[in-house]
MARZAKOL-81543 format. One record per residue (C-alpha): residue in one letter; y, x, z. Coordinates in steps of 0.5 Angstrom, whole numbers, plus 500, padded with zeros to 3 digits. Each point is the difference from the previous one (the first is absolute). Layout:
<recs>
AYXZ ...
</recs>
This chain:
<recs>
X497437484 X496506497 X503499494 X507499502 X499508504 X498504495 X506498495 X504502507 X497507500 X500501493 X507499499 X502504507 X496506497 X503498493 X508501503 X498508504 X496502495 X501498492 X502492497 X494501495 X496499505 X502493499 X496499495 X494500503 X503492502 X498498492 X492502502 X500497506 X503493499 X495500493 X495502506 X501493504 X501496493 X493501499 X497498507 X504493499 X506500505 X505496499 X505502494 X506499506 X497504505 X500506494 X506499499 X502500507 X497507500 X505502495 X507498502 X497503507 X498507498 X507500495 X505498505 X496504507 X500507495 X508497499 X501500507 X495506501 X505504495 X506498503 X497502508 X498506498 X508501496 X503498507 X497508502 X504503496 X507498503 X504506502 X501501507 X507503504 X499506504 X502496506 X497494503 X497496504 X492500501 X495494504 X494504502 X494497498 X493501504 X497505496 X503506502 X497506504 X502506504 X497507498 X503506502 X507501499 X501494496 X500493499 X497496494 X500493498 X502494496 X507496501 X503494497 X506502497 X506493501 X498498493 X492498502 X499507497 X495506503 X501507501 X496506502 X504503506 X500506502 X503504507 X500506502 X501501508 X504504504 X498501505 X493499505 X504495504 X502496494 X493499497 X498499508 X505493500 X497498493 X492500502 X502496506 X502494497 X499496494 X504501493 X498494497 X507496499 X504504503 X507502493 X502506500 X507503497 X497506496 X503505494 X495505496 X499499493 X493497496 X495505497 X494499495 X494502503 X496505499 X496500494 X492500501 X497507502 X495498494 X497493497 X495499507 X505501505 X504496504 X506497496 X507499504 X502497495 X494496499 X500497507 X507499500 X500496495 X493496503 X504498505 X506497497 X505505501 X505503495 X500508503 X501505505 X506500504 X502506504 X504499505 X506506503 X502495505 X499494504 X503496506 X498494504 X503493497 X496494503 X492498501 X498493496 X497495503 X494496495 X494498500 X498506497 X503505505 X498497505 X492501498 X501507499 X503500508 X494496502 X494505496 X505506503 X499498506 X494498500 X498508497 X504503506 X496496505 X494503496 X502508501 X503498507 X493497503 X494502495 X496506501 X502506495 X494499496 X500493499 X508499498 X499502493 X495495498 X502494505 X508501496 X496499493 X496495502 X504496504 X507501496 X498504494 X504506503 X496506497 X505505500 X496504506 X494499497 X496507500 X499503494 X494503500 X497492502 X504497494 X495505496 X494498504 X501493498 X501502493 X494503500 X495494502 X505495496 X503497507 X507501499 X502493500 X497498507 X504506503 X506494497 X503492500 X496498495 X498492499 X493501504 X505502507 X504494498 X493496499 X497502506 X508500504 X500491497 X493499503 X501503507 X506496500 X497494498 X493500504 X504503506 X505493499 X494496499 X497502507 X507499503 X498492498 X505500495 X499495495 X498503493 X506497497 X504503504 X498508499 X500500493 X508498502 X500506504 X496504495 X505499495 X506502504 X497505503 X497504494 X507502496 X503502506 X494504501 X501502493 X507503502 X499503506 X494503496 X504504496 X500495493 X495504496 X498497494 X493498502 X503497506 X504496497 X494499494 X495497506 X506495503 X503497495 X493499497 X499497507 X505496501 X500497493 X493498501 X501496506 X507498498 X495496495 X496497505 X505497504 X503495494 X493499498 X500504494 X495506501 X502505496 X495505497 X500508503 X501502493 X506495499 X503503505 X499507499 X503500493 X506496504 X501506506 X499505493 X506497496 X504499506 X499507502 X502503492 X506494500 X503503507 X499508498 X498500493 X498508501 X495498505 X495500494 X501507501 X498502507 X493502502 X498497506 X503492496 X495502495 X493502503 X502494505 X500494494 X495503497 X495502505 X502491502 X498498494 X494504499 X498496506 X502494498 X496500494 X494503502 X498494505 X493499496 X498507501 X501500508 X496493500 X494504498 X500505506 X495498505 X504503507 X506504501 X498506499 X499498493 X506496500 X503505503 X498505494 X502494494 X507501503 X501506500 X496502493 X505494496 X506503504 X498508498 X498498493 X506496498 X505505503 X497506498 X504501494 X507499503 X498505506 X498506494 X506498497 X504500506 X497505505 X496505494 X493499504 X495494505 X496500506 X493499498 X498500507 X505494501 X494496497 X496500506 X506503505 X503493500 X494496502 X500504506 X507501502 X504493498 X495496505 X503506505 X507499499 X500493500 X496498505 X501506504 X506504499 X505495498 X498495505 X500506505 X507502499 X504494499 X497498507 X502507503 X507498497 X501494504 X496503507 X506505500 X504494499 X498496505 X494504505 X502508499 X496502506 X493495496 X503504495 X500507502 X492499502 X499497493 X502506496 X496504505 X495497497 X501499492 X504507499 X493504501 X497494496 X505501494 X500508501 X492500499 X502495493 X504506498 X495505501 X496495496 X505500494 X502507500 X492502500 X499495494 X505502495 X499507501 X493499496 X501503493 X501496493 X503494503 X505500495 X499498493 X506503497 X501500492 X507500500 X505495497 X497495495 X504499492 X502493500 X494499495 X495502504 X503495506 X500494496 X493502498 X499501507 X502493502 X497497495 X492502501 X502498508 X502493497 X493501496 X496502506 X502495505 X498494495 X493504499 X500501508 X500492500 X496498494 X495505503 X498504493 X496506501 X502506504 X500505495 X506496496 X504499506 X499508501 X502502492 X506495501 X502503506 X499507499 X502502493 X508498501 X498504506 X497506495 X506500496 X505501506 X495505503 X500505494 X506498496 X505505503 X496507498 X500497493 X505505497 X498506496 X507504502 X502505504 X504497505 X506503505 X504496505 X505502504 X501496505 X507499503 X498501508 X508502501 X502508502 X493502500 X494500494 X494497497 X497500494 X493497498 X496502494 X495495497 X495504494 X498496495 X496494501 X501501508 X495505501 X505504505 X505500505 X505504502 X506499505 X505505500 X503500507 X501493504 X508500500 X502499509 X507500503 X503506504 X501497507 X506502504 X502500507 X503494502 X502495506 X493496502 X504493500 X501502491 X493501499 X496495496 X495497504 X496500494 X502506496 X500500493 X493504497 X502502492 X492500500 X498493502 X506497496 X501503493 X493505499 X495496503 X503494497 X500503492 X493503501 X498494503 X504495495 X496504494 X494499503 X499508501 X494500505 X500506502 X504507499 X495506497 X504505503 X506500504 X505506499 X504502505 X505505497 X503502506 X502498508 X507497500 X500493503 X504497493 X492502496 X495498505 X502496506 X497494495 X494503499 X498497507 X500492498 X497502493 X493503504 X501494504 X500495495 X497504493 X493503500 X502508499 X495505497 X502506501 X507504503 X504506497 X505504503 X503506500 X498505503 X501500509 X505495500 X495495503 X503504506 X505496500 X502495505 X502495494 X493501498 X497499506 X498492500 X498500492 X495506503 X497496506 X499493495 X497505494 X495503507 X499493502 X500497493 X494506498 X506501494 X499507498 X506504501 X500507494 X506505499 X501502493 X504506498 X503502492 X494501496 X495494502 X499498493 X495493499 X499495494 X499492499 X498499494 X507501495 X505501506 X500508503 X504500507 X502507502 X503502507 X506506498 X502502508 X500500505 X497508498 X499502508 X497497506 X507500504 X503493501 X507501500 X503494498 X502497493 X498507496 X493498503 X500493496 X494498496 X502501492 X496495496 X500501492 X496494497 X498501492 X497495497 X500499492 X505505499 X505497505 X502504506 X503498507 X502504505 X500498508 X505505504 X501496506 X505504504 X500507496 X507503501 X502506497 X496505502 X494497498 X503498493 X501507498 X493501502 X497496496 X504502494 X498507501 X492498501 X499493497 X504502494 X496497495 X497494504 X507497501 X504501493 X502494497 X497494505 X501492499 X501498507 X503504505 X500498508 X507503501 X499504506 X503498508 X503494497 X505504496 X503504505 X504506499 X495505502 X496498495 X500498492 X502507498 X502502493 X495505499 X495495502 X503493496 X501505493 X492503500 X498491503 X505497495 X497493502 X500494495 X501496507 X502502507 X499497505 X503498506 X498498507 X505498504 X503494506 X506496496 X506504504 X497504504 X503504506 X497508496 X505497494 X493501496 X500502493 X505505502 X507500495 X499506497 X492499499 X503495496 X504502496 X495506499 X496496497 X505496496 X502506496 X492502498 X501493498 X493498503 X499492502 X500498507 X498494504 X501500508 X496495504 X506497504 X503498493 X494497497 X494498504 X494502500 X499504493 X493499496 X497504495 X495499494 X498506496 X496497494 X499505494 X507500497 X503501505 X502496507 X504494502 X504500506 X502492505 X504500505 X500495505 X507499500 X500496493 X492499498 X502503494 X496506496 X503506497 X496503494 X500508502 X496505495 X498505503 X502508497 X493501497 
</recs>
């Protein structure tokens, strides 16, 4: 059945992506000539990766239908409730999906819609479909990306939309039961324990607190913190041992078992690698029963295929493809574990096969890998299926059937849980737990897969350990040094929205600057609108870009000045990348915004230097110059650092929220240093008090720069500064319309890509 699932994956990713890929079909079947299979069996896999990329094509062409500005909507289950918004998928009448989004009126509105389940309920509803916004650069999140994943066709803002009828069906009535059952959990379990029994139990992480999901990220044990096929394994031997020991006959609790694991699968959420362990589980003892045993890899093959007929996007979803691939490193690697001698050394096999067959896909995902997973996951996964999974699914029936006995048992596990915490928490703050060598190419993944392939079947033919070592570590050498191999000069300028951040890479990586981390300017509004977990700029788009590029650490962090849209990032970037040094300007760490970046940089031992014009220091080609502030009296946007850059006779210049006053000083003073640069960061995003005449005739840049939010409440850039620059006729690129903005400075001159179309503009430079 493997042989059928590999032409189902190849013609789904054929029909997103590109029908060359088809062409892949003519090597694989001369593949399977050569190993003696049967001349029907090869032709069977050419009409069925033909006709499945037909169907495919056809799936995927459905999505482009238009869609009316009035209509009615199913709820699907997979919607949340944040702040003053509703967001979530909903089948249109015609079986299509849609991404919906409602705003609130009022706090008693959204109150109504908390208190009961949505799934299945129709709604009348007018608005209009949008297209998502495009990525803040090529390793952030993508609407569009995830839309599509999940088989919608956009998103929907809805202006209005009233009550037509609640639905009943199968699947709405699962989505009430898991409600309920996450409602018993808030109303009857301990504050500090309802996230983690909603995740464990049902799947529900939205309450999950941010600060554990990185903890478990950083020892690798993220995966025990959701439903995965180990829960529905440990689940299915409860049942069935418990059963057993109710005298009832083997025969019958497999029955049971079967029953029982797909209505758990629903009440759980559905996630794929629920839905993977059950399907898999019920086929296999499917076999048994008609006495026809069905092997484990027949019938995962089976699930996969299943899986991509009903979904054809589902390729595309990580957790479907980390749950398939960590399988079938199990299932293919029982050699390996026959030779552990006890469980710890079992314990070990696993975890090593799983980690080493998935490491490619985690970097090309995630950007970066627990080393301390390894030995985290030894510890950790006996605790969570032997202890705290078993614990909270006994809590939950005790609350049910026993609440006294209940409250009791909680007097005893919360501290017990709360030391475990503590336990994690004091783990993860070990340093260089994370490998992060940013994204790999397509190239070095493949490389990657295959000396894993190679070392798992050294690892069984028990070759030399030097072999096995050279085999592992030189796709990983590669994958380590390979992002620092280039010998320009790089500038990015990251679409952080109304706020700025740029980045310069010197030649071959030898150094590392950030130019502000972006933020939001936060304003007063009504507690029941707040997001429960507020959007971060930092933790969103910088640390991800750096991340992605495998920038490891950040050699000088330039805080140009204290304003919330420049710095308020700066925090998640010293939490997540190692930063060596700060620049400010002078006196503004006196301001409250600064604050928290000032206690992290004391806690962090980061040292903190105020800079002023005139500081002048070399790295080999490139001279960075600071041209103001010229006093030591912060008084806001005139008081930002200005950077000039040269670097082979290339110039930029960095303005960040220099207005007026501050251009016509620089004219006067820095006259010759700031004459006919390349690259000029417009200064306070284009506003109307900055980009004076003076200033742009003495710059005249052969590209500017500007940062701003897509239509942004300031009007940013302002008309007149446009127009202003459109007479001296000087090219311009805004972040808001383009994306993250990449410069490379080579010799001739400088080429510029934007994110927008991944295109690359060749510019050459006024030298």
């Amino acid at each position: 059945m493997i042989y059928f699932a590999l032409p189902i994956l190849l013609a789904t990713i054929a029909a997103h992506e590109s029908v060359k890929l088809l062409f892949i079909l003519i090597p694989y079947s001369v593949w399977l000539y050569f190993k003696k299979e049967k001349n029907w069996m090869i032709l069977c896999v050419i009409i069925l990766t033909l006709s499945s990329y037909s169907y495919f094509s056809h799936t995927l062409s459905a999505r482009t239908t238009s869609i009316p500005n009035e209509m009615n909507i199913t709820w699907t289950d997979k919607y949340t409730i944040n702040g003053q918004k509703l967001r979530g998928f909903a089948q249109l009448s015609n079986g299509q999906k849609v991404y919906i989004v409602c705003t609130f009126q009022s706090e008693q509105q959204k109150d109504k819609f908390k208190e009961q389940p949505l799934s299945g309920t129709v709604f009348r509803v007018t608005g209009e479909l949008v297209a998502p916004e495009m990525p803040a650069h090529r390793y952030a999140f993508s609407m569009g990306k995830y839309i599509d994943n999940n088989g919608a066709q956009g998103i929907f803002e809805v202006k209005s939309f009233h009550y037509v009828k609640k639905e009943k069906s199968l699947a709405a009535f699962f989505a009430e039961q898991r409600f309920k059952v996450k409602k018993h959990i808030e109303e009857t379990f301990p504050d500090s324990l309802v996230a983690e029994a909603q995740a464990l139990i049902i799947g529900e992480r939205e309450n999950v607190d941010m600060d554990v999901e990185r903890a478990y990220q950083k020892l690798g044990i993220t995966h025990l913190f959701a439903i995965s096929g180990l829960h529905v394994a440990l689940i299915s031997m409860l049942v069935y041992e418990l059963l057993l020991r109710l005298h009832i006959r083997r025969e019958h609790a497999t029955v049971v078992i079967m029953i029982a694991l797909p209505i758990y699968a629903c009440v759980a959420g559905g996630a794929p690698s629920v839905w993977r362990a059950v399907s898999v589980v019920e086929l296999v003892m499917i076999s048994r029963i008609v006495s026809n045993r069905l092997a484990i890899d027949d019938a995962l093959a089976i699930s996969f295929i299943g899986f991509v007929l009903l979904q054809p996007s589902v390729v595309f979803q990580i957790g479907f493809q980390l749950s398939y691939l960590a399988t079938v490193s199990l299932i293919f690697s029982g050699k390996l574990f026959s030779h552990a001698k006890n469980w710890w050394q079992q314990s070990f096999a696993i975890t090593f096969v799983c980690q080493l067959l998935v490491y490619p896909l985690l970097l090309y995902h995630f950007f970066e890998i627990s080393l301390s997973s390894f030995i985290a996951n030894i510890f950790f996964v006996p605790v969570f299926s032997f202890f705290v999974l078993p614990a909270n699914l006994l809590l939950l029936l005790l609350t049910y059937v026993a609440s006294p006995l209940a409250r009791y048992c909680f007097f005893v596990y919360e501290p017990a849980r709360e030391l475990l915490s503590g336990v994690i928490m004091w783990l993860q703050a070990i340093p260089y737990q994370m490998w992060t060598p940013g994204r790999p190419s397509i190239w070095l993944l493949l490389f990657a897969f295959a000396s894993v392939i190679v070392v798992l079947i050294q690892i069984e033919q028990k070759r030399h350990w030097l072999l096995i070592a050279v085999s592992l570590l030189l796709p990983v050498f590669f994958i380590h040094e390979s992002p620092s191999w280039h010998r320009d000069l790089k500038i990015t300028f990251l679409s952080v929205g109304q706020g700025d951040c740029a980045i310069i890479e010197l030649p071959l990586r030898k150094t590392v600057y950030v130019i502000d981390t972006g933020g939001l300017l936060r304003f007063n509004q009504d507690a029941w609108k707040e997001s429960s977990k507020p959007y971060e700029v930092g933790r969103r788009v910088v640390v991800p870009y750096l991340k992605g590029s495998g920038i490891r650490a950040v050699d000088t962090l330039i805080l140009t000045h204290a304003d919330a849209d420049h710095v308020e990032g700066a925090e998640e970037v010293m939490e997540e990348v190692r930063v060596k040094e700060i620049h400010i300007s002078p006196n503004s760490w006196q301001k409250s915004v600064m604050q928290d970046i000032v206690e992290i940089a004391k806690k962090e031992r980061i040292p903190i230097r105020e800079q002023m014009a005139g500081k002048r220091w070399v790295k080999e080609d490139t001279i960075l110059t600071y041209l103001s502030p010229t006093d030591s009296v912060y008084e806001g946007n005139n008081d930002s650092l200005v950077l000039l850059l040269q670097h082979a006779g290339f110039q930029a210049l960095f303005t960040g929220d220099l207005e007026e006053p501050g251009e016509l000083n620089l004219v006067k003073n820095q006259t010759q240093a700031i004459t006919n640069i390349d690259i000029l960061k417009v200064g306070h995003h284009g506003s109307k008090t900055s980009s004076s005449e003076p200033f742009l005739k003495l710059v005249q840049p052969t590209l500017s720069i500007f940062s701003t939010g897509l239509n942004n409440r300031y009007g940013h850039p302002n008309k007149d500064v446009v127009a202003r620059i459109q007479e001296l006729q000087l090219p311009t690129l805004n972040t808001a319309e383009v994306g993250t903005i990449e410069v490379s400075i080579t010799k001739g001159g400088f080429m510029v890509f934007k994110t927008i179309n991944l295109s690359k503009q060749k510019k050459t430079s006024s030298n």
